[in-house]
N, C-alpha and C positions, 0 to 999 in steps of 0.2 A: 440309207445303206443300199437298198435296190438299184439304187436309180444311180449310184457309184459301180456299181460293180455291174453292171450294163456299160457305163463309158469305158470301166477296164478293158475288158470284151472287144471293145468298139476299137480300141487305144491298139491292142494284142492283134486284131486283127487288120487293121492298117498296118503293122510293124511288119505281120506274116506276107503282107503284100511283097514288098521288099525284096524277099529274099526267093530263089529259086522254086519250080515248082513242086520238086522232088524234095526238097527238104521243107516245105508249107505245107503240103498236102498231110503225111502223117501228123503232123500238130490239130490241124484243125479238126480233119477228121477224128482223132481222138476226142477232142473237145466236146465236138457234136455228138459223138455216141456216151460221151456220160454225163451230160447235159440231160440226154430222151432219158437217158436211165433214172433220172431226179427229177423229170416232170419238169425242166427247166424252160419252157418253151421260148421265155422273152429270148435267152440265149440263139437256142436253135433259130428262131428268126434271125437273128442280129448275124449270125455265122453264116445261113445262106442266101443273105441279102449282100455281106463281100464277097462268098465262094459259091457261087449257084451248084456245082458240082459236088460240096458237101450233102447236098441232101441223098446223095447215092452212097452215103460210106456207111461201112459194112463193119464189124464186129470179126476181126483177126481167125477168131476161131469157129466160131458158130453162122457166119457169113448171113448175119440179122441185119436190115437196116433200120432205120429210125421207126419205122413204124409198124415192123414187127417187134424191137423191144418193146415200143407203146404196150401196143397187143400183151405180151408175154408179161410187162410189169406191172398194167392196169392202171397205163400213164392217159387218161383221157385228152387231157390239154395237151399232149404232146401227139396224139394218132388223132384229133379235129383238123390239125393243118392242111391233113388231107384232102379236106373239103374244100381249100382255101388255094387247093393246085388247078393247072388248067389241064389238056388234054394226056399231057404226062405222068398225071398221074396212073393212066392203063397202066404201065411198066409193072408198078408197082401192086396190082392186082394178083396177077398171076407169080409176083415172086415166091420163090421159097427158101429156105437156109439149105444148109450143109447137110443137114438129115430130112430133106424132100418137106418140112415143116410147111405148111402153108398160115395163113391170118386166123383159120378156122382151128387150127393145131395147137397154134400159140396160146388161144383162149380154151383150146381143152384141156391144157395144164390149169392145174390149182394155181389160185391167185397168191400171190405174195402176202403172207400173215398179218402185215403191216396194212396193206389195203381192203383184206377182208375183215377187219376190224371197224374200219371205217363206217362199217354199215353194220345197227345193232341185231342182234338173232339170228339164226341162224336158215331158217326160212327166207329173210330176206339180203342174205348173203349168197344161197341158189340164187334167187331171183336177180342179184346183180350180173353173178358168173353168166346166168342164160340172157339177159339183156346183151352183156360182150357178145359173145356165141352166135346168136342171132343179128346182132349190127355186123361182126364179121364175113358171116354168111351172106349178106348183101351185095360184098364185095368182091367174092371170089364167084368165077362164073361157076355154071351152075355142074360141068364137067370136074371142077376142081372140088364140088363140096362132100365129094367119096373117094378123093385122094388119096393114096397110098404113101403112108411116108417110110423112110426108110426100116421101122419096125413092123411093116405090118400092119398101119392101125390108119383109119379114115380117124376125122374130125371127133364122129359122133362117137366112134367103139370109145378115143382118146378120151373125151368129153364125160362118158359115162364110169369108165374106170377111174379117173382120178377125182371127180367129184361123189362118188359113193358114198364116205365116208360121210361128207356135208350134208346129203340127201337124207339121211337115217338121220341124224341131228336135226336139221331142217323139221324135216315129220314129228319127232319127238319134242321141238318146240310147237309148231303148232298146234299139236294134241293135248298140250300141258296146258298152254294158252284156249286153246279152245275147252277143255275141260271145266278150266277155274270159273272161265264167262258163261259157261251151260250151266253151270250150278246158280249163281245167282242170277239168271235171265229165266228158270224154274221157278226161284224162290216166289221172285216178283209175280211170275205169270201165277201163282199160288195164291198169295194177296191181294193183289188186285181183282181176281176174281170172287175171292169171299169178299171183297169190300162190295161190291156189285150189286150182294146178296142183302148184307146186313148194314145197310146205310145208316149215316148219321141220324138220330133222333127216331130211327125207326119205321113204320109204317101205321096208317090207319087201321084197325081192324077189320072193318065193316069191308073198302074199297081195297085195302093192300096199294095204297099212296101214298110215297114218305112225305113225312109230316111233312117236311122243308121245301118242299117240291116248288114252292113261288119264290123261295130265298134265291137270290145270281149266285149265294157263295154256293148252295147245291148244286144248279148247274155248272159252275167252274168244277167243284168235286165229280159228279157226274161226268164232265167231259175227260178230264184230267183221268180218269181211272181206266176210261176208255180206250184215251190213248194209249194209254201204258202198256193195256192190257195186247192189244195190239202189235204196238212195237216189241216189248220182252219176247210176245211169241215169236214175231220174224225174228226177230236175234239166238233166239232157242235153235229153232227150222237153220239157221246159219251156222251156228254150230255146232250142230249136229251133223250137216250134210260134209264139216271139215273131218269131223269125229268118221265117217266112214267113205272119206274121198279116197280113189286110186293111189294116190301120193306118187304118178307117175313126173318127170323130170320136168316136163313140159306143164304141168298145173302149178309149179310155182311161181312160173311168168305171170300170169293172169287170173286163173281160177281160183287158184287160194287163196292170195290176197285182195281178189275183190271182198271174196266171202267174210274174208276176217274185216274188212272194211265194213261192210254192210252189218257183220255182227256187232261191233263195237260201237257202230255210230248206232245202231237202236236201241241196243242196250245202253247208253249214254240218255238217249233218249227218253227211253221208260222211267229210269232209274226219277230223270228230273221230273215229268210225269208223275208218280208216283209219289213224291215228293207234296209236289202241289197238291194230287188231290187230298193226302193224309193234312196240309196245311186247312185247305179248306174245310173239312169236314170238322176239323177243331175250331176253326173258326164259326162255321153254323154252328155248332155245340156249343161253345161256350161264350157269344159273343152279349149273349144276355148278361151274364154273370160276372164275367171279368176281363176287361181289357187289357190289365196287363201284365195276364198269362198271355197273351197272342203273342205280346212282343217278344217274349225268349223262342216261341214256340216258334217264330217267325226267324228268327236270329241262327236259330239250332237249325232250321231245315236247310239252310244252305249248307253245311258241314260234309254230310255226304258227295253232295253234289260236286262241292270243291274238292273233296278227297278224290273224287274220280277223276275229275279233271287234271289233279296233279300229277295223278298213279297213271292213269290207262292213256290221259289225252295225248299227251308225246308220242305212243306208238301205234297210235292211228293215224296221226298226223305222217308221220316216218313213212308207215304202210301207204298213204294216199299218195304223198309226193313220189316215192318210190316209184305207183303202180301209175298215177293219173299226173306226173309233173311234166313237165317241158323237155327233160332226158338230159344224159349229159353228153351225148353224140351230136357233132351239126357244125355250121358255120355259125364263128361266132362274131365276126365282121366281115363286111366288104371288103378288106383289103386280099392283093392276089397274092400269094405267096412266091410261083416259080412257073 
């Protein structure tokens, strides 16, 4: 069906050849501005690879071109092309609509409800807006990025006023989120420090030497509580430092989400930690006695482990690509567009 409705395209725009310039031009140009409006890029290609001169058509009222709607509808694949022009793309740098808008303006309006959905939380729904915001600002020289548009308002005032709303939300997820993980990154660092204390089978009286101390499964418990004990704390220290960050616009880009990165992946960490050394220490215990109590006891310890992984691991995963992926800005092939 794609790959039809591309030769349509192809078909419609051979016919448009045809006929007059004055009566082709508003066709296509219509086409190509609601194309960018849908993210349609195979389109937009196909349109100004027969009309080179559609890539300058503008939007009747709002006098937008293709890559200010990008901008304004948070159409990625349709404002890359950019990357994909040669030195004509300057033009388009410094454009701006009908109300002195510029690329930085566009992305200071709130995203389209449908696109900020896209991305889960609210925290990293700022973080996407300021990704835009910042790839914009790249592009507009550095005179433009305290532009005045026709209300009065540069990029940032725009930027800050219409995402406020998001920012208080944003905060309020992460503080929820960082709460829930401060609590059980406590518990553990609680646990595993009394297990420290009061080791399996106990100590010598005389020396204060747990019995077990030449057992490997003592040392694997020993190690294992270690780590634990470790990791939980950095994951504590991590959310905590979210629990009393500035929550300024700019620490959502990077700061926050590292921290929630570095919380989550230790807390993951300890939790499995903790895990192993409570495995071990039942196994020093009772490996005299019964072997197969170990097997449930072996069976059962994974459950937690997996339950985090179901629950928490998706929005770390989310959080890393989000803050550490490949981006969705850039060229995405050699070919040259215009």
């Amino acid at each position: 069906m794609h790959q039809q409705t591309l030769e349509l395209v192809k078909r419609l725009c051979l016919a448009l050849e045809s006929l007059p310039c004055g009566d082709a031009s508003p066709v296509y140009q219509n086409a190509i501005i609601k194309a960018a409006e849908n993210g349609i890029h195979e389109v937009v290609e196909v349109i100004i690879e027969m009309f080179p001169h559609a890539i300058y058509a503008e939007e009747s009222e709002t006098e937008c071109n293709i890559f200010h709607i990008a901008a304004r509808e948070r159409v990625e694949n349709i404002f890359n092309l950019i990357y994909h022009m040669n030195e004509r793309k300057q033009y388009f740098y410094d454009s701006t609509d009908s109300s002195d808008n510029n690329f930085m303006h566009m992305c200071g309006e709130l995203a389209p409800p449908h696109k900020l959905n896209l991305v889960s939380g609210a925290a990293l729904q700022m973080q996407r807006e300021l990704q835009w915001f910042k790839e914009m600002e790249m592009f507009v020289n550095p005179s433009r990025r305290t532009w005045y548009n026709s209300d009065d308002k540069t990029p940032q005032m725009l930027f800050s006023e219409k995402h406020e709303k998001l920012k208080s939300q944003g905060e309020k997820w992460m503080k929820d989120t960082a709460t829930s993980c401060s609590i059980a990154a406590a518990l553990i660092v609680t646990v595993v420090f009394a297990a420290a204390f009061t080791v399996p089978g106990g100590v010598h009286s005389e020396t204060g030497v747990p019995v077990f101390v030449e057992k490997s499964s003592f040392i694997i418990f020993a190690m294992s509580d270690t780590i634990s004990m470790f990791t939980s704390a950095t994951s504590l220290l991590m959310f905590v430092s979210i629990l009393t960050s500035r929550y300024a616009e700019q620490d959502f880009l990077y700061v926050l989400p590292k921290r929630l990165c570095i919380g989550l992946l230790t807390l993951f960490t300890s939790i499995t930690f903790m895990i192993g050394a409570f495995t071990a220490a039942m196994y020093t215990t009772l490996k005299e006695k019964s072997n197969l109590f170990l097997i449930p006891v072996a069976l059962l310890a994974c459950l937690p482990v997996t339950s985090f992984v179901l629950l928490q691991f998706p929005l770390l995963i989310a959080v890393m690509y989000s803050t550490y992926g490949r981006g969705i800005f850039g060229k995405k092939s050699d070919r040259r567009l215009y």
